[in-house]
C-alpha positions in Angstrom: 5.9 -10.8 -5.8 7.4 -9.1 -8.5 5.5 -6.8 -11.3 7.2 -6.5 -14.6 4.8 -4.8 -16.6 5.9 -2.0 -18.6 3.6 1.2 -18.1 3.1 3.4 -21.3 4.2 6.9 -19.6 3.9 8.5 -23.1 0.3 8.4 -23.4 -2.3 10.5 -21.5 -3.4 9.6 -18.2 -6.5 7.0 -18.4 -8.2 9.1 -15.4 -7.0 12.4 -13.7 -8.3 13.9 -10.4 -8.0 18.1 -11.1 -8.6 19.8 -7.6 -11.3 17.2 -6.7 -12.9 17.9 -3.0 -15.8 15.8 -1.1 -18.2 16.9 1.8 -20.7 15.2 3.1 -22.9 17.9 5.1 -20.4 19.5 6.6 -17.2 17.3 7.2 -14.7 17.7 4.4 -13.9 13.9 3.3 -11.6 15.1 0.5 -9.4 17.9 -0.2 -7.7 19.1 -3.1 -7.0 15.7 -4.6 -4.7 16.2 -7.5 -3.5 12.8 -9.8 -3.8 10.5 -12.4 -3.4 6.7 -12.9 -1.8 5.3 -16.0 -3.3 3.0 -17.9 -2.5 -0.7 -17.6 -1.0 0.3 -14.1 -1.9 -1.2 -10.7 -2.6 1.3 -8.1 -3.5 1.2 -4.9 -5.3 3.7 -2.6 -3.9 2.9 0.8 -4.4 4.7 4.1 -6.3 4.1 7.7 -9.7 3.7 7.9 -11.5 7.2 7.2 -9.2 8.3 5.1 -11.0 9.2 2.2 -10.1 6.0 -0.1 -13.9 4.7 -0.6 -14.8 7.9 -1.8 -12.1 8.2 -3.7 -12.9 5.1 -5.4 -17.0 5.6 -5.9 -16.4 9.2 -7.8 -14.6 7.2 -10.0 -17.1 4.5 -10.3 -20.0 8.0 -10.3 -21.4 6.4 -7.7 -20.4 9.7 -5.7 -20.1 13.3 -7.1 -17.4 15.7 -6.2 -18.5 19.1 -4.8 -15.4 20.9 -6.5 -13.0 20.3 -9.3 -12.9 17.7 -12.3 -12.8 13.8 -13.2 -11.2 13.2 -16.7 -11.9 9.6 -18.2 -9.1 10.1 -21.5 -8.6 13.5 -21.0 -12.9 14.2 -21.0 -14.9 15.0 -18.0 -17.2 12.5 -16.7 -18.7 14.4 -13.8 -22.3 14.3 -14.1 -21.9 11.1 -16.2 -24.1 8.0 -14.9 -21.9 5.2 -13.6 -23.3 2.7 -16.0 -21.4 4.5 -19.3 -18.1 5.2 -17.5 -17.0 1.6 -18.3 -15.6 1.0 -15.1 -16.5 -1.8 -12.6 -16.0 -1.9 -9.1 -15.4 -5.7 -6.6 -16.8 -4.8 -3.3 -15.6 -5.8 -0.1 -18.8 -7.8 0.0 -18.7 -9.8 -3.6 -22.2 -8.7 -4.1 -23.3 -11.9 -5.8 -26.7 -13.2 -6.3 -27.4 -16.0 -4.1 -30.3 -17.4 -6.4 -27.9 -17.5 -9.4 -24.9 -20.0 -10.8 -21.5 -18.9 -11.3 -22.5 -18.2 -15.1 -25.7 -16.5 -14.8 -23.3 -14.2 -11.9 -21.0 -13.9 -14.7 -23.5 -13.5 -17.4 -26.0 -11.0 -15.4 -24.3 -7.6 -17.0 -23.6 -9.1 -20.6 -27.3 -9.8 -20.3 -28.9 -6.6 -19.0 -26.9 -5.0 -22.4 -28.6 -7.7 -24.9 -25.6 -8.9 -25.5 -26.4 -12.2 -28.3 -26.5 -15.4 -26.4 -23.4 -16.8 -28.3 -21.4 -14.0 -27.9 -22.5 -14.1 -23.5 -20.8 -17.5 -23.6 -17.9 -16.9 -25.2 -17.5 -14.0 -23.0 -18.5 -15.7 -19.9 -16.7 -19.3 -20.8 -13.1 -16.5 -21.2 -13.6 -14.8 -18.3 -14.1 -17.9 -16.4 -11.0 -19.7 -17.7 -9.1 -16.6 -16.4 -10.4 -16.7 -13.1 -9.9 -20.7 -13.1 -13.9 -21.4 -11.9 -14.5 -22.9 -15.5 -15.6 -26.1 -13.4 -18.2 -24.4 -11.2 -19.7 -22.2 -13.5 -23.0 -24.5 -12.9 -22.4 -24.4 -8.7 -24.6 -21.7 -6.6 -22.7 -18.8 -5.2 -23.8 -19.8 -1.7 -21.9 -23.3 -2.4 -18.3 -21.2 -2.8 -15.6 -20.7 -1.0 -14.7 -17.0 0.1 -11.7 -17.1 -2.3 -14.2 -18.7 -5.3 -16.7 -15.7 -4.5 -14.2 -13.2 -5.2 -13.4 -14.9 -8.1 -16.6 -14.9 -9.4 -16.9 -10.9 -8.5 -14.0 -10.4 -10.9 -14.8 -12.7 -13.5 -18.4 -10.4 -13.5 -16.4 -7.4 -13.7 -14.0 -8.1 -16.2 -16.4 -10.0 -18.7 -17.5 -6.6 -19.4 -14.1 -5.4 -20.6 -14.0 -1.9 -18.3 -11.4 0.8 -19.1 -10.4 0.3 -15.3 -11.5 -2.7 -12.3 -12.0 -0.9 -8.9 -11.9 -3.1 -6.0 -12.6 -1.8 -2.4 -10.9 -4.0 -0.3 -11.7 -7.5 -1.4 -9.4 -9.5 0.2 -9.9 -8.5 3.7 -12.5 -11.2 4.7 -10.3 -14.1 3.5 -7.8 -16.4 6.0 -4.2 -15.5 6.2 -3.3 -18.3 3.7 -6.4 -17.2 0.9 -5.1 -14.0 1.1 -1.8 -14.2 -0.1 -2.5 -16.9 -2.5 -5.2 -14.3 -4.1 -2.7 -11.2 -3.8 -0.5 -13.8 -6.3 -3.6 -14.3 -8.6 -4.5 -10.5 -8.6 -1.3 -9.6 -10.1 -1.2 -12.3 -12.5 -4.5 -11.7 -13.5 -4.1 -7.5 -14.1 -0.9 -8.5 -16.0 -2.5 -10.7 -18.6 -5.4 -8.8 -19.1 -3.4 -5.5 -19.4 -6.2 -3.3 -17.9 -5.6 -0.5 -15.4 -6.8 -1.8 -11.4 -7.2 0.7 -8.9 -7.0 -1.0 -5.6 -8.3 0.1 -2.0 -6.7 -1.1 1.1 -5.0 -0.4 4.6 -3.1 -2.9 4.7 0.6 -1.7 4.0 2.4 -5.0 2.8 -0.5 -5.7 0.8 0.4 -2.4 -0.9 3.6 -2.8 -1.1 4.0 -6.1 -2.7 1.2 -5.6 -5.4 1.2 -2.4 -6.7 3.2 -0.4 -9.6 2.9 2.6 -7.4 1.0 4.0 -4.0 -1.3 6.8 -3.2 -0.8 7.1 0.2 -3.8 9.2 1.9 -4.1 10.6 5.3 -7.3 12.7 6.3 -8.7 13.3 2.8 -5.1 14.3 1.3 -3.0 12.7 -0.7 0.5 12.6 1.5 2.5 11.0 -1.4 2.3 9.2 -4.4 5.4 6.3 -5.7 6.4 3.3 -6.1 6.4 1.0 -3.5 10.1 1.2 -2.7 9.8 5.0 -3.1 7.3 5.2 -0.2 8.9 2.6 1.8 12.8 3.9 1.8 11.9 7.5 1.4 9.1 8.8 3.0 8.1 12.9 2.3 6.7 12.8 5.7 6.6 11.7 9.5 2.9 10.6 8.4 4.0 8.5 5.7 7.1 7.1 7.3 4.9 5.9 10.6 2.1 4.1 8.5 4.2 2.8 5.9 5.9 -0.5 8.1 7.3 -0.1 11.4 9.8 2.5 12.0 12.1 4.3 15.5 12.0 7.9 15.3 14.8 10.0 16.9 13.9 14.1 17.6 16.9 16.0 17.4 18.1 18.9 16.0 21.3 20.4 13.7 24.3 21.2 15.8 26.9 21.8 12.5 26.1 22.4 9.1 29.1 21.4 6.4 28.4 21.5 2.6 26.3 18.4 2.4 26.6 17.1 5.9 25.2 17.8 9.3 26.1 16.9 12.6 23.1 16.0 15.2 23.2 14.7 19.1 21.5 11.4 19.9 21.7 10.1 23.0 24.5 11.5 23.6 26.6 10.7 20.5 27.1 12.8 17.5 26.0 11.4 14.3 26.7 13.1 10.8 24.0 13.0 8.2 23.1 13.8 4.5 21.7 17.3 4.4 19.1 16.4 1.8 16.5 19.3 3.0 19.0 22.0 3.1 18.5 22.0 7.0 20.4 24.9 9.0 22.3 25.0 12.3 19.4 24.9 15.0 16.4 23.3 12.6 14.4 20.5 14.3 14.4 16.9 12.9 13.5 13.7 12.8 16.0 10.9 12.2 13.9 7.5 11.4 15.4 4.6 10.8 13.4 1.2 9.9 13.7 -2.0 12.4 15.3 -3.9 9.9 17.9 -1.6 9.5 19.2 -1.4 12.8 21.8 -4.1 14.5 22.3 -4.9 18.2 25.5 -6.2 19.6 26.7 -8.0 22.6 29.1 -6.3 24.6 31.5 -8.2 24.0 30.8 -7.5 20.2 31.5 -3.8 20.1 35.0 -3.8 19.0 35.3 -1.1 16.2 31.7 0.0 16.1 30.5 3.4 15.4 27.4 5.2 16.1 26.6 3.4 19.3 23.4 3.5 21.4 23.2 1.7 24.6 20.3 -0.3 26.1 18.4 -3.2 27.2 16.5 -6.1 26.5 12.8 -5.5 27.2 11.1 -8.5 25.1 12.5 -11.0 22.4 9.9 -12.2 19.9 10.7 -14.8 17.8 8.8 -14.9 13.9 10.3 -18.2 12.6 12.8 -16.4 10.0 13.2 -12.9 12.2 13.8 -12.3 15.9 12.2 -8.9 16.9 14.2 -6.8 20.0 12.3 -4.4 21.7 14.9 -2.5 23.6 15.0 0.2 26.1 17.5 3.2 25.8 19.9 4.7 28.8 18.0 7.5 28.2 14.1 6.0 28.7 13.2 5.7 25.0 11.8 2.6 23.3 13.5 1.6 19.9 13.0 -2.0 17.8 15.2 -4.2 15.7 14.7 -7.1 13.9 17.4 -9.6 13.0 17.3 -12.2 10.4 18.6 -15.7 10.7 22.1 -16.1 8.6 24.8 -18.6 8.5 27.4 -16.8 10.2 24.6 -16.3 13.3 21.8 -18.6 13.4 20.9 -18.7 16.5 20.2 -15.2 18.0 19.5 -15.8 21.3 19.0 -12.5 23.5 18.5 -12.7 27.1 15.8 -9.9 28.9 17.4 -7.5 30.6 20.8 -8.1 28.6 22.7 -4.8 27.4 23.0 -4.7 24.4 24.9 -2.3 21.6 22.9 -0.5 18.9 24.1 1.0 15.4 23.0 1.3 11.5 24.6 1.4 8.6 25.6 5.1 7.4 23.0 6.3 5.0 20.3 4.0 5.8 18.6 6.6 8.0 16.0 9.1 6.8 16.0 12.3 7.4 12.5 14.7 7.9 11.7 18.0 9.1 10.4 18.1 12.6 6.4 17.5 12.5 5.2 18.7 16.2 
């Protein structure tokens, strides 16, 4: 799943978050939130659950107020503004339909409450229909749809309005496996042909990555970093952002040598010499991570001009179909994962438990942090 829309980054920000903050009673749900989405952009809010990302979402829609700072809609404030004239619509988690209605009168419901003329409601509702391809159960109940056709019908209600922005609070999460990705397909395709901006809830981390133009990655009512989804995958600002983001081994050490752009650390009892990309000094603390995917395991009899060498053992083997995943425990106690893709030159991949087995990574494909206690 590839995006190719082109983002305007001339042009103001559609919505901006200026030192926005959240209590209810007295827990702080959101602090200092400071950003602003780009219009025609998809962007998702992702982060574990309590994180702050609902909220987040209803003081856009107004359904919430912030206690501190400002909400701009084109560069105006619309704090204090009624949801209903913010022109943005939100697709809950639960579809919200009405049971008693059609698809059409679902569809129409909005259109109608505004006094929309009747010609100019099915126009509307016969377009929006078409995009969400239900124009051949627009006459079925709600109750008669599929989960998938529901959700559908939530979004062909939101955007027959034409909002400035579509919120949608997780609504993929009580589909199948199958239903999910197929919709994840249809969600892009439908933001890119209708050109409007989607801000997107969820914490699930490859539904982030493979959908959005960039991520707002929240942890505890902050905002830990905000990219593109190859930005916060490959080069995480933090140890919080590098553990949710996929699946990753993290090595504490801490700088033995500095050189100009180099430093040498100990793991495991080999030196390894790194990027010094944080200016680190001789004695700093730090974590070396380094993705599952980007780690190889050799049989002994394998090892024969490799560097950067940790030794261990088999503890599980787990196949996935296209990927074998290694857990394996170090000579020195600590638990690290690999996983292998099938190739031509080694399609098989057969590990035994309890095997030794050689571990090393490609120079430069580790990431380097400050140490985070």
């Amino acid at each position: 799943m590839v995006k190719t829309v082109q983002l305007d980054t001339t042009s103001k920000p559609l919505i901006e978050f200026i030192n926005v903050s959240k209590s209810f009673a007295d827990q702080l749900v959101l602090s200092n939130i400071n950003f602003s989405v780009k219009s025609g952009e998809f962007l998702t809010l992702l982060g574990p659950s309590g994180c702050g990302k609902t909220t987040l979402l209803r003081l856009i829609s107004g359904f919430e107020k912030p206690n501190t700072g400002e909400i701009l809609f084109n560069g105006k404030s619309v704090v204090g503004i009624s949801p209903h004239q913010r022109h943005v619509h939100t697709v809950f988690q639960s579809y919200a339909l009405f049971p008693h209605m059609n698809v059409f009168e679902n569809v129409a419901f909005g259109l109608r409450c505004q006094k929309v003329p009747k010609d100019e409601i099915n126009e509307r509702v016969d377009q929006a229909l078409r995009l969400v391809k239900l124009e051949t159960l627009a006459k079925r109940k709600a109750t008669q749809l599929s989960g998938g056709q529901q959700q559908r019908v939530a979004i062909a209600r939101a955007i027959v309005n034409k909002p400035l922005a579509l919120l949608l609070d997780e609504p993929l999460s009580s589909l199948d496996y199958r239903l999910r990705k197929d919709m994840q397909i249809e969600l892009i395709q439908l933001q890119r042909k209708l050109g409007i901006t989607f801000i997107f809830v969820t914490h699930d981390q490859e539904e982030a990555l493979s959908m959005s133009d960039r991520i707002v990655v929240m942890h505890e009512g902050h905002v830990e970093q905000i990219g593109t989804p190859r930005e916060v995958y490959e080069t995480p600002k933090n140890l919080t952002v590098a553990k949710f983001i996929g699946e990753v081994n993290i090595f504490d050490t801490e700088v033995i040598e500095v050189n100009q752009k180099t430093i040498k650390v100990n793991i495991d009892g080999y030196l390894h010499q790194l990027a010094n990309t944080k200016n680190f000094q001789t004695g700093d603390k730090l974590h070396m991570i380094i993705r599952p995917e980007d780690m190889r395991a050799y049989r002994m009899d394998e090892t024969e001009g490799q560097e950067r060498m940790l030794i261990g053992k088999v503890n599980e083997v787990i196949y996935k179909g296209c990927t074998v995943d290694l857990i394996i425990q170090l000579n020195n106690g600590k638990i690290v994962s690999v996983e292998e893709y099938f190739n031509e030159d080694d399609d098989k991949l057969e590990y035994q438990l309890n095997e030794t087995v050689i571990l090393n990574w490609l120079p430069g494909w580790e990431v380097v942090l400050p140490y985070e206690a």
